[in-house]
Steps between C-alpha positions, in 0.01 A plus 500: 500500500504884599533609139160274470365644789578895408392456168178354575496765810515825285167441268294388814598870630428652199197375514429552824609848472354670201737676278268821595605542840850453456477775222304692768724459745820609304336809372396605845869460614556730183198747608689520807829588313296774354406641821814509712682650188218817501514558840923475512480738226205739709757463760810611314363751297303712774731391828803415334574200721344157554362422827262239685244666445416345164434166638180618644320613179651175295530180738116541669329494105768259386387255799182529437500441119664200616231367717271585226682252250498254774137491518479480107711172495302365794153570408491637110788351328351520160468905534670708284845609551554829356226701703627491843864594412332757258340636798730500747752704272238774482481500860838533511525784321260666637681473829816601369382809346301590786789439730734768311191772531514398841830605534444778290254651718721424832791684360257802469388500821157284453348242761237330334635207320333199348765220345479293888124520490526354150704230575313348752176582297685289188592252799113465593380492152685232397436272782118592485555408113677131618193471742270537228685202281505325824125514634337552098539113355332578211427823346125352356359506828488888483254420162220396805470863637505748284209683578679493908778668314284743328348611811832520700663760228191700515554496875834596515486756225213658724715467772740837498129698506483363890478794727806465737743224316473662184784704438539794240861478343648754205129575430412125467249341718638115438674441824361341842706569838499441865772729634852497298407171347282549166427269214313549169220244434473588158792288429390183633166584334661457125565118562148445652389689177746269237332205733139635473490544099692220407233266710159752373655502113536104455143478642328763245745469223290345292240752549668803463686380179233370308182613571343854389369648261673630116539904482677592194792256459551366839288311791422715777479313846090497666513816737476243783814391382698827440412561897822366662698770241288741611515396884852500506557860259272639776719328747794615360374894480386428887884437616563830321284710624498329886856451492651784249748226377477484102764239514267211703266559296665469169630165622136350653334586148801425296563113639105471434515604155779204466370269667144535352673481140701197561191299565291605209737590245254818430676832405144645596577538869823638425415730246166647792747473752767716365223707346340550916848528646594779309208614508468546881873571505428852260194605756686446807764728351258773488290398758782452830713738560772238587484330191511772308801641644697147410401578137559850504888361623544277276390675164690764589753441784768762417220785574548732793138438597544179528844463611438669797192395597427266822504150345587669162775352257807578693537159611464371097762774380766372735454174445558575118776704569681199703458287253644737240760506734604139485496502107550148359711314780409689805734711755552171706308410790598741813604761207209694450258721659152301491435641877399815301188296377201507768384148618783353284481193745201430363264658230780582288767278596554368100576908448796398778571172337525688116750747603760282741451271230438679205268369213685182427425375914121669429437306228683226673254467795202549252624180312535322866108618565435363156631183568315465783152583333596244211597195789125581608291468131755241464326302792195612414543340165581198635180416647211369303247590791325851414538607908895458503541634232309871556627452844872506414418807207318685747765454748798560255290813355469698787907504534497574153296796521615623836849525303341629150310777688776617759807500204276712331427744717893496600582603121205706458297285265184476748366722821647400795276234661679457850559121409789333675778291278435189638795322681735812492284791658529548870173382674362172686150442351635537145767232592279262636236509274758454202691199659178341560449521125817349446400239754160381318667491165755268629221325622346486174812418314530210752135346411596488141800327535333269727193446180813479257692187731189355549 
């Protein structure tokens, strides 16, 4: 009778309990592995002993992560269960590494430390991103107010230009503050933005894809039509000139360009976009000082004009040094000197990561961002509705190109844009606004397991 009754027991679980969570649930006690290891090894390497200590920057996230996966099986048990652990391990990482500069700049004599603001920042962004899967039953209800979301980007990208609450930081005007507590609106402003074209692009799709008139060998959009391109180039130029941040406005223009070709399938608007990007990247150069100067550093970074310059290329040219320094497997974490980097805690915290862990653990957490990016076209490929599915490559693209942009300026490929690496760099409104990501994707991924039972 109990043989009956456990074997009859053990597929009404499974069922009840989809396979997804429990994968979830054993890679986050993995994830967590991951994290107590780095820090024990931070630990060892820089203060030679173990101590307490290390329970602070590991159990508080771990917790957490766990309260996240609690509201997954509750309330989105169909949502995929790679992307939270995926997350969370980036997180974790970025605490560890930020941790050992921490103690870096303590043994040195330094106050100003950032990894216990940034683990009750991941703390906070993780339970706002539980909230959202909690109080957002279905992602499609966001499809009603697009033009709401529209307006509220605008807003908050306008925002940092307020007399008194806008705050000037590092030459970038992208930062709102009342006292020591600042935020950067910006950030939240992206996902508005994914929400805003996604709704505006399955309205006009049809329009902007197939009607216009034939120049040479291709259909050229009504100039009615070619107005939102415009609108949002200008747009674009605007955060760069307001602002003096080429990075925003790289990633505002760049997630339109995507978006806008997803729903029409027209290499038109990529081809004018690139074309106007470019475009107003080369007259900026010339035109702003500030821009120029990032150029001038990264053409030629090695340059004593350059090099020494304020906000010149020293900063690149030690982060490529470091990372020469770790060679293929790294000098260990604790082992080498990444506190020589400026703002390695944050802009160029993947400089840190390539020389503790040398090119094998760069390319390693490059394949982990990958992965990440694919679990979101992978839900977005899922889903035969045309909103869900530029939501979730809108939403996947601008972690995509947040990483693209900032690795590239790291190893020298691109200016530097004054991106963060999202998850890993130190800073709250970057880790919210990324977890929330995470959050609506879940969401997503939930819906279309939902369509697929049903």
């Amino acid at each position: 009778m109990s043989n009956v009754s456990l074997t009859t027991a053990i597929p009404m679980l499974l069922k009840a309990v989809p396979r997804s969570r429990n994968f979830e649930a054993v890679l986050l006690i993995w994830v967590a592995g991951i994290h107590a290891f780095a820090l024990a090894q931070v630990q060892l390497a820089v203060l030679q002993k173990m101590s307490w200590d290390m329970l602070f920057y590991w159990a508080p996230p771990a917790i957490t992560a766990a309260i996240v996966h609690y509201v997954l099986r509750k309330h989105a048990v169909g949502a995929d269960g790679l992307m939270l652990p995926l997350a969370y391990l980036l997180n974790g990482l970025g605490i560890a590494m930020i941790y050992r500069l921490d103690l870096a700049e303590l043994a040195r004599g330094g106050i100003e430390t950032y990894a216990d603001r940034q683990v009750w920042l991941t703390c906070f962004a993780m339970i706002v991103a539980a909230a959202v899967v909690r109080l957002v039953p279905n992602h499609l209800v966001l499809r009603r107010y697009p033009y709401l979301a529209g307006a509220m980007a605008v807003f908050l990208l306008m925002l940092p230009a307020a007399p008194v609450i806008g705050k000037t930081i590092n030459g970038a005007t992208l930062w709102i503050g009342i006292g020591e507590l600042s935020f950067q609106p910006g950030e939240v402003a992206k996902i508005l933005l994914a929400i805003f074209f996604a709704g505006y692009l399955v309205s006009k799709k049809d329009t902007l894809s197939e009607i216009g008139s034939r120049l040479l060998f291709m259909k050229v959009p009504r100039a009615k039509d070619l107005g939102p391109i415009l609108l949002f180039w200008a747009a674009s130029l605007g955060v760069l000139v307001l602002q003096r941040d080429l990075g925003t406005s790289i990633l505002y223009f760049g997630l339109f360009l995507v978006m806008i070709y997803t729903a029409t399938g027209r290499a038109f608007y990529v081809g004018a976009g690139l074309t106007m990007m470019v475009t107003g990247a080369l007259v900026a150069s010339r035109v702003f000082d500030y821009v120029g100067r990032r150029f001038d550093a990264w053409l030629d970074p090695f340059a004593a004009e350059n090099y020494n310059a304020a906000g010149g290329s020293y900063q690149l040219v030690q982060a490529l040094f470091g990372m020469a320094n770790g060679d293929v497997i790294g000098t260990g974490l604790g082992g080498g000197f990444p506190q020589l980097i400026p703002l390695a805690e944050s802009d160029f915290i993947l400089a840190a990561i390539g020389e503790e862990l040398g090119l094998a653990g760069f390319f390693a957490v490059l394949a982990i961002y990958l992965l990440l990016v694919y679990r979101g076209l992978r839900i977005a490929n899922s889903h035969p509705d045309d909103f869900s599915r530029l939501l979730s490559i809108g939403l996947s693209f601008v972690i995509g190109l947040q990483l693209f942009v900032v690795a590239s300026g790291v190893m020298g490929l691109l200016p530097m844009t004054g991106l963060t690496t999202p998850f890993m760099a130190a800073g709250g409104s970057s880790l919210v606004a990324n977890w929330v990501i995470v959050a609506l994707l879940l969401r997503i991924s939930d819906s279309s397991f939902k369509r697929v039972e049903a």
